[in-house]
C-alpha positions as CSV (number, residue, x, y, z in Angstrom):
1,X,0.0,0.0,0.0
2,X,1.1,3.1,-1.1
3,X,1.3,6.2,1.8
4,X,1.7,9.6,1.3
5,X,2.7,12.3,4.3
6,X,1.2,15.7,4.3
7,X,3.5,17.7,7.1
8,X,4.3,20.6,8.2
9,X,3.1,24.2,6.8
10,X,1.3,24.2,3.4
11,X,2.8,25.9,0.8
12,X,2.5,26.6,-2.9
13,X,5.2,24.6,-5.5
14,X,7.2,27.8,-5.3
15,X,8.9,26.3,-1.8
16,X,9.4,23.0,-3.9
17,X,13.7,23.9,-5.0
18,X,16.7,21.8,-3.3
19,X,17.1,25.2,-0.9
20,X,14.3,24.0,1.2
21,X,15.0,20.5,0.8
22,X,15.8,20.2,4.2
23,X,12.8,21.9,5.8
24,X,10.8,19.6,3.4
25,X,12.4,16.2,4.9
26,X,12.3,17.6,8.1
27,X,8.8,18.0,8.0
28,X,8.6,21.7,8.3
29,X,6.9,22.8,4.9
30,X,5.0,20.7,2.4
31,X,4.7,22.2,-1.2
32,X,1.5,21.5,-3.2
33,X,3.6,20.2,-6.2
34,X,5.4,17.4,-4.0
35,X,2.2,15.6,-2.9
36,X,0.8,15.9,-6.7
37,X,3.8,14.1,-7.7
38,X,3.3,11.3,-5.6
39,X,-0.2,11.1,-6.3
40,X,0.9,10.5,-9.8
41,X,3.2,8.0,-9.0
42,X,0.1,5.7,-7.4
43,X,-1.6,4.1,-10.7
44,X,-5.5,4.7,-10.2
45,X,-7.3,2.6,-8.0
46,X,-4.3,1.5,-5.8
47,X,-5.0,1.7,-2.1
48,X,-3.7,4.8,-0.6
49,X,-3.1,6.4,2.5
50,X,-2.5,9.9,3.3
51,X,-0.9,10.9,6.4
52,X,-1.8,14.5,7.2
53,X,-0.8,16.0,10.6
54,X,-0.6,20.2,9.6
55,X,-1.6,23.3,10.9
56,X,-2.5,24.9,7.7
57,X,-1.0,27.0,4.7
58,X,-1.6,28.1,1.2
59,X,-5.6,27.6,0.5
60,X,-5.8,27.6,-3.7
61,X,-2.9,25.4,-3.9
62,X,-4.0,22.6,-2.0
63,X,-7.6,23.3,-3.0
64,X,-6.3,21.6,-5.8
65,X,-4.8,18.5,-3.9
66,X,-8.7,18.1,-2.7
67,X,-10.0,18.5,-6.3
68,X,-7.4,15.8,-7.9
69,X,-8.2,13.4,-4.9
70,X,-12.4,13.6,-5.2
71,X,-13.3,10.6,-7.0
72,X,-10.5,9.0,-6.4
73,X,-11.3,5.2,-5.2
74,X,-9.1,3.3,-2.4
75,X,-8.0,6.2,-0.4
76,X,-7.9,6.5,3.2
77,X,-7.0,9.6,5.1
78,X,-5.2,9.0,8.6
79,X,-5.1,12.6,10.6
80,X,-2.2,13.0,13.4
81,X,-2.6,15.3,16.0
82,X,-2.9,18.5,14.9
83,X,-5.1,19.0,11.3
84,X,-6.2,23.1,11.1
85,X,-7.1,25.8,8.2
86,X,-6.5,23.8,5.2
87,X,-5.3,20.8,6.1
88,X,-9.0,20.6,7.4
89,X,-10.5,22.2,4.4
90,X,-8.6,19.9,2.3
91,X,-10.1,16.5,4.3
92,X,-13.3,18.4,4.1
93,X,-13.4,19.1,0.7
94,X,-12.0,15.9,-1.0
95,X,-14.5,13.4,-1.0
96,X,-12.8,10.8,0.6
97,X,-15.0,8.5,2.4
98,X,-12.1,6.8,4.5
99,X,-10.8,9.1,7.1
100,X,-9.8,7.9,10.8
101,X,-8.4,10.3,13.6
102,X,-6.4,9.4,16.6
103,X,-8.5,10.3,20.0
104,X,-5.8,13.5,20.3
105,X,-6.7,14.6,16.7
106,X,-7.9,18.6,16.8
107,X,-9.4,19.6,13.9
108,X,-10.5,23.3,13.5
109,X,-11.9,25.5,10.8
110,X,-11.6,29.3,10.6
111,X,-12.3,32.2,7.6
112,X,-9.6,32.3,5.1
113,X,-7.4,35.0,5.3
114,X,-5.0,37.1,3.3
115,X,-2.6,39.9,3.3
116,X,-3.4,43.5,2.8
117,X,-1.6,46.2,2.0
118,X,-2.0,49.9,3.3
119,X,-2.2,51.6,-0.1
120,X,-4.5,48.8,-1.1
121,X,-7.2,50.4,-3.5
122,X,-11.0,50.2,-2.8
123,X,-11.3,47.8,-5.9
124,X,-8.3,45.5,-4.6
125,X,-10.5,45.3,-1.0
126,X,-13.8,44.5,-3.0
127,X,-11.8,41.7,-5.2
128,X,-9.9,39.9,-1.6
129,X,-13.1,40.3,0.1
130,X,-14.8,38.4,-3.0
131,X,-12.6,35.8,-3.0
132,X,-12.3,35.1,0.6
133,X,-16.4,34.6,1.0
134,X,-15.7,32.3,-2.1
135,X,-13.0,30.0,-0.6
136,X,-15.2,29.8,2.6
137,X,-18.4,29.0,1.2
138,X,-17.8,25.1,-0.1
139,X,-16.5,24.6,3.7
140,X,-19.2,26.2,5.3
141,X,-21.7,24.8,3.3
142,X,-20.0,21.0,4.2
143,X,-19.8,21.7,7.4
144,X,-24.0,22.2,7.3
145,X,-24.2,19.2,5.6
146,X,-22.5,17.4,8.1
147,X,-25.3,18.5,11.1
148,X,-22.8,20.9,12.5
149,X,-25.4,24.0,13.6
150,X,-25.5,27.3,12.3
151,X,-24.2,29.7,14.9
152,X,-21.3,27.4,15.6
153,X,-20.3,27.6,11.7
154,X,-21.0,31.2,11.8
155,X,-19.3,32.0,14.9
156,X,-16.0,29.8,13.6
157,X,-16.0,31.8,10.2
158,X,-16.2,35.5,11.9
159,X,-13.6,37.9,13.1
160,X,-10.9,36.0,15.0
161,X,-13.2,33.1,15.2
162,X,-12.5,29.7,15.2
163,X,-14.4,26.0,14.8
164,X,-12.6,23.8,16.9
165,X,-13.8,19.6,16.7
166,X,-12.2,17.4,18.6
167,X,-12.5,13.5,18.2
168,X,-15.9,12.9,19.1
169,X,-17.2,15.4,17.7
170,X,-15.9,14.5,14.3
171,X,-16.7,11.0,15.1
172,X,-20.6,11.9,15.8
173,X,-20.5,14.8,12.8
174,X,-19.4,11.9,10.4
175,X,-16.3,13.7,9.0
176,X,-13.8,10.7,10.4
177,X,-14.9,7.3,10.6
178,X,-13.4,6.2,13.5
179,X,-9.8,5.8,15.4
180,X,-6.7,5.4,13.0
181,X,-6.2,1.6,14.9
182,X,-9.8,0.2,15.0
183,X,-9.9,-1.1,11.6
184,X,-6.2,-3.3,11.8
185,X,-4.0,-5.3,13.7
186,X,-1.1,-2.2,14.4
187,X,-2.0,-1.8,17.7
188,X,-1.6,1.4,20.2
189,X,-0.7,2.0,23.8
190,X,-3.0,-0.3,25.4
191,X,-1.6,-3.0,23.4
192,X,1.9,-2.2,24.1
193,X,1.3,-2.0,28.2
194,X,-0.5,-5.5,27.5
195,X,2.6,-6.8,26.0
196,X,5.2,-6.0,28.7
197,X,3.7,-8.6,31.2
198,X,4.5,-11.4,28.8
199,X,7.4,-9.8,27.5
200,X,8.9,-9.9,31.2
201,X,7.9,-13.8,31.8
202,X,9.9,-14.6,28.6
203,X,12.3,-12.9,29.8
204,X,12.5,-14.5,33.0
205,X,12.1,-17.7,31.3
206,X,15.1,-17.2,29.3
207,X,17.1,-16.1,31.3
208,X,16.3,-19.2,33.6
209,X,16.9,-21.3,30.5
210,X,20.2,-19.8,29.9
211,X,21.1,-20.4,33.9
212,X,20.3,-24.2,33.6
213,X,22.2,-24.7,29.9
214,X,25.3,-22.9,31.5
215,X,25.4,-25.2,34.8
216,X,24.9,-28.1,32.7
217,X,27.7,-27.1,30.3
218,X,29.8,-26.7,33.4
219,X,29.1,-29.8,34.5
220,X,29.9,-31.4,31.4
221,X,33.3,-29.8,31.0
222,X,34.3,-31.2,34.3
223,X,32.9,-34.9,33.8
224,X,35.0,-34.6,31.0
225,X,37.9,-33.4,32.2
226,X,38.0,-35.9,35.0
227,X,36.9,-38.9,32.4
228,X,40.1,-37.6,30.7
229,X,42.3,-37.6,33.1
230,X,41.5,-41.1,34.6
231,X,41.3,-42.7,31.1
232,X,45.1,-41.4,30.9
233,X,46.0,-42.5,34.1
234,X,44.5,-46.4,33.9
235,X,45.9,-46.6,30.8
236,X,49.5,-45.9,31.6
237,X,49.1,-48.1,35.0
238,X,48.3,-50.7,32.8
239,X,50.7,-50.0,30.3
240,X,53.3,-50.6,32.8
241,X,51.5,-53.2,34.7
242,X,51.7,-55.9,31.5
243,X,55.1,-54.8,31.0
244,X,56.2,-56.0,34.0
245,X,54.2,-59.1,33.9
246,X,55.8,-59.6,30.6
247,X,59.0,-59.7,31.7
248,X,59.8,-61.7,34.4
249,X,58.6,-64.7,32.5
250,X,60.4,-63.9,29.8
251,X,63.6,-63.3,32.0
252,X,62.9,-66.7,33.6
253,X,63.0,-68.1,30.2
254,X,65.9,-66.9,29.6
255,X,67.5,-68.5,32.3
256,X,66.3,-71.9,32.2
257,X,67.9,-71.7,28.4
258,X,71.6,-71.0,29.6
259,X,71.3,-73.1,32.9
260,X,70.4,-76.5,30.4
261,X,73.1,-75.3,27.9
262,X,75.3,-75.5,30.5
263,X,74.6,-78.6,31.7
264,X,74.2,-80.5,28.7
265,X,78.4,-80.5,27.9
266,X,79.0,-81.6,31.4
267,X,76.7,-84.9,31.0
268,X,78.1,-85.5,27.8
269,X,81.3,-85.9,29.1
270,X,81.0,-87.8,31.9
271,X,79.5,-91.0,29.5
272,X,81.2,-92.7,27.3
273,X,83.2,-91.3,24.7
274,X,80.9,-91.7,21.7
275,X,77.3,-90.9,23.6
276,X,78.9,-87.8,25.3
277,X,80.3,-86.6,21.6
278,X,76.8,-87.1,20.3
279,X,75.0,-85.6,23.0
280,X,77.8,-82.3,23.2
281,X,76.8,-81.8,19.1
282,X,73.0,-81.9,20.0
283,X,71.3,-78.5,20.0
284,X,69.4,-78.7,23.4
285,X,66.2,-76.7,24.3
286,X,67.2,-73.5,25.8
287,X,70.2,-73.0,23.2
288,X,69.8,-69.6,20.3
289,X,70.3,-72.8,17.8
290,X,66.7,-73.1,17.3
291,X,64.4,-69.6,16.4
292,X,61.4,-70.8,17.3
293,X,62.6,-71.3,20.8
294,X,64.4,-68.1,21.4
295,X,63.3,-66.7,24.7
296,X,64.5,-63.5,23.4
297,X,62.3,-63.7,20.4
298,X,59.2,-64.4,22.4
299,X,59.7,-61.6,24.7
300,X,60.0,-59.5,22.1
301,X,56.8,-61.0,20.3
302,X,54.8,-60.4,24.0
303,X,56.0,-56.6,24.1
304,X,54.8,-56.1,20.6
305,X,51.5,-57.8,21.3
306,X,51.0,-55.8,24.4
307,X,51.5,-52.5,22.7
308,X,49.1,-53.3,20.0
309,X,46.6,-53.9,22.6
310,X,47.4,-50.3,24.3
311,X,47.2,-48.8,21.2
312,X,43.1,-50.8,20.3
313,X,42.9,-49.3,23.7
314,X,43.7,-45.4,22.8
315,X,42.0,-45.8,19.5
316,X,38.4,-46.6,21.7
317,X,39.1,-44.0,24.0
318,X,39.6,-41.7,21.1
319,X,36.5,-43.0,19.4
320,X,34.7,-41.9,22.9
321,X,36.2,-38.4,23.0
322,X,35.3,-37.7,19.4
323,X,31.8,-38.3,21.1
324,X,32.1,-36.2,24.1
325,X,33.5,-33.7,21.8
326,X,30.7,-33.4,19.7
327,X,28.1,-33.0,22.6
328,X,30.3,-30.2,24.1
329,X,30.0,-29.0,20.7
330,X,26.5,-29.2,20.3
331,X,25.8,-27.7,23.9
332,X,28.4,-25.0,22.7
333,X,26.0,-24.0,19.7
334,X,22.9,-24.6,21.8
335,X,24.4,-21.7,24.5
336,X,25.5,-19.3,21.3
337,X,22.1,-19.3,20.3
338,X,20.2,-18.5,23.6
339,X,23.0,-15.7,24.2
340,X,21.7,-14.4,20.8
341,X,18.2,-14.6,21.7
342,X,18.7,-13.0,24.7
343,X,21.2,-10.3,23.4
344,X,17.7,-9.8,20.7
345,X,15.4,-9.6,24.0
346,X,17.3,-7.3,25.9
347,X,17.3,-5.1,22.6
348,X,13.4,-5.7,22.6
349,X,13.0,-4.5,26.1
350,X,15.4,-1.3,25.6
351,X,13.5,-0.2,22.5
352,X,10.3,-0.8,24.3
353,X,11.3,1.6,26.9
354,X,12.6,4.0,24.5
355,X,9.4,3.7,22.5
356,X,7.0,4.4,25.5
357,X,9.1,7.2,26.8
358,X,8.7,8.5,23.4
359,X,4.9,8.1,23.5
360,X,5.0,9.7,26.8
361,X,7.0,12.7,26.1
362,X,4.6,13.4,22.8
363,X,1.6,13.2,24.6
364,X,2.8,15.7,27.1
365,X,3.9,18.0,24.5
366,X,0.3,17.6,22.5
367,X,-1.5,18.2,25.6
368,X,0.4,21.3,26.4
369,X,0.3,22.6,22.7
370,X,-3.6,21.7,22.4
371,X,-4.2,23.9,26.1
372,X,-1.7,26.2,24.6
373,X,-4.1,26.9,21.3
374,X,-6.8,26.2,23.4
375,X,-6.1,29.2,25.5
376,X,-5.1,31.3,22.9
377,X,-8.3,30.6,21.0
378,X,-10.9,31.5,24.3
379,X,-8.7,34.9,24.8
380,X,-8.8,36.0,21.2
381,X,-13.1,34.8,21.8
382,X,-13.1,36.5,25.1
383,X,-11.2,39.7,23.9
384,X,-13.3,39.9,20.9
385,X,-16.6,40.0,22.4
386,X,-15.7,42.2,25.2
387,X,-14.6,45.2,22.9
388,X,-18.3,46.8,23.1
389,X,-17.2,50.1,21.2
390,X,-17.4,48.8,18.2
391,X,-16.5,51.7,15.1
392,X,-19.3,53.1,13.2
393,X,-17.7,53.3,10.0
394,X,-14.1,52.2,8.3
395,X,-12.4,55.7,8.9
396,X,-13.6,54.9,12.5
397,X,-12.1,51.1,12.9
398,X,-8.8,53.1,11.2
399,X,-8.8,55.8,13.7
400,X,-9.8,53.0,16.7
401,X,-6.3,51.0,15.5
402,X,-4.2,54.1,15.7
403,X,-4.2,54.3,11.7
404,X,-3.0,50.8,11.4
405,X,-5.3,50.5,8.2
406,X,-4.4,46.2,7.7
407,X,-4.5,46.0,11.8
408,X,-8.6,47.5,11.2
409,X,-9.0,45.0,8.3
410,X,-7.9,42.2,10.6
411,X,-9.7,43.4,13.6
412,X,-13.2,44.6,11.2
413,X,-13.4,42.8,7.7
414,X,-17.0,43.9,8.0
415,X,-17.3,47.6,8.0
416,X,-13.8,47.5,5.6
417,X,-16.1,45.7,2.7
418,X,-19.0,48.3,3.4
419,X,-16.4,51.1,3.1
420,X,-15.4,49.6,0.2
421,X,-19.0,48.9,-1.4
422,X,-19.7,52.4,-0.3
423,X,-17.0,54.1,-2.0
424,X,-17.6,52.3,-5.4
């Protein structure tokens, strides 16, 4: 959906040059010719939303913004706080069907206005006074339509006067349809104060989450540790306990070997002459004539089987670690990802804060501007209708204003057309 933003001071496409490109942005002015642009932009029949939030400006230029918007289908006008003059004469004015206010919305209506110079000619006074009952009449006559009663038009249209309609009023008047979040799922303040309970238990859960996962991965790396370092130690014990099983026997072999070589000579030389010769050429069991008997070679055999055993050992204990690794991988992940969840949630929570001191701080500052205009509105009232010595004729208003001829126009439009119709 398309939106447009209507902000700031209405102007004419005069203000629309780079040199107030920034006041544009910023939201301080808002030429005509900028918001007919974008309206191009949207093909017919688009939805569209117009943001307007504005206290006012140039009335003929955005009476044309109202004219190129009646008719138009699929548009819906969202009002901020503050919609006066012609930002209200343009919702007014341009048909659209869809418009929804916030409860803080302040509309209000007045009579158009526009400069006048001292040297002004009686013609030039008939010809602004002309116009200005022209702009006003479409509004007034709307504002009829809409149930709004006489006097109150009449008294918002006068000298100094003004219409002000706050959000029931509209509401019951018809000119807004209801509040900007009825009609959708955005949400406002009561939806954000209903969050923050359920916001805090997830919190809470988290961060009891996160507790747990870290005393488990504690307890993990220390099993492990411990496993470790007793794997290590049983298998050197037994490492060196085979080793020195292995070789006493194979020392023992040894020396049964060289004890029956030794006595083997000794018997063959105390028989007779040709046994003894025959048994001193035999090779007898214990002798290196025969390599399947070699003590020496069997030790060596044991050793070699023993460290093939320790080393199917260390393979299996390696095969275990690669297991334990990968869990205190897995736990490693597991504990990244809830210190990013919670890193997000904390960011959550600080934003909410930021956003509902936000919320707070603007609705102190509409509250005071609305008592502020409020105020000045019921003075200029009040001051008007207590000035009882009011001047017969023009020359009178002049003389009543010290001779400040546009300060009488302001104050006494009235008697400054009759002067004028007078003198023609």
């Amino acid at each position: 959906m398309a939106t447009i933003d209507i902000r700031g001071i209405l102007v004419g496409p005069e203000y629309d040059d780079p040199i107030f490109a920034a006041d544009i942005e910023r939201g301080v002015l808002c030429p005509s010719s900028k918001v007919l642009r974008e309206l191009d932009a949207v093909p017919e029949g688009e939805p569209l939303t117009i943001r307007i939030n504005s206290e006012g400006g140039d009335v003929l230029a955005f009476n044309e913004v109202a004219n190129r918007l009646r008719g138009r289908a699929g548009v819906r006008i969202e009002l901020g706080a503050t919609c006066f003059s012609e930002a209200a004469n343009l919702v007014l004015l341009s048909g659209v069907e869809e418009v929804y206010a916030h409860p803080s919305t302040i509309m209000l209506f007045h009579s158009a206005m526009t400069p006048y110079l001292e040297d002004a000619a009686a013609g030039e006074l008939r010809t602004e006074a002309a116009m200005i009952d022209r702009i006003n009449a479409p509004v007034m006559a709307e504002l009829a339509r809409r149930g709004i009663p006489a006097d109150r038009i009449n008294a918002g249209f006068a000298d100094r006067g003004a219409l002000v309609l706050g959000f029931n009023e509209l509401l019951s008047y018809g000119i807004i349809q209801g509040a900007v979040f009825d009609d959708d799922d955005r949400g406002g303040a009561e939806e954000v104060q209903a969050a923050r309970p359920l916001l805090a238990d997830r919190l809470a859960a988290l961060a009891t989450t996160y507790q747990r996962l870290a005393a488990i991965r504690g307890r993990k790396e220390a099993d492990m540790a411990k496993t470790k370092k007793a794997a290590k130690a049983d298998r050197t014990e037994d490492l060196e306990a085979i080793k020195k099983a292995v070789n006493p026997k194979a020392e023992d072999e040894v020396t049964e070997g060289t004890e029956g070589a030794e006595e083997t000579p000794a018997e063959g030389a105390a028989g007779e002459g040709g046994d003894g010769e025959d048994a001193g050429t035999e090779t007898q069991p214990g002798t290196l004539g025969d390599d399947n008997t070699d003590p020496k070679k069997k030790k060596v055999e044991k050793v070699e089987t023993v460290e093939e055993k320790v080393e199917e050992t260390e393979g299996g204990e390696n095969v275990e670690d690669d297991g334990v690794g990968r869990l205190v991988e897995t736990v490693e992940k597991l504990v990244e990802r809830i210190d990013t969840l919670s890193a997000r949630c904390d960011d959550l929570e600080k934003r909410l804060k930021e956003k509902n001191v936000e919320v707070a701080s603007v609705r102190e500052a509409l509250k005071a501007e609305r008592s502020r205009r409020i105020g000045a509105i019921a003075k200029a009232v009040v001051q008007s209708a207590s000035n009882d010595s009011t001047p017969a004729d023009w020359p009178a208003a002049v003389a009543a204003c010290n001779g400040d001829r546009l300060k009488a126009y302001q104050r006494f439009p009235g008697l400054a057309k009759a002067w004028a119709n007078h003198k023609n």
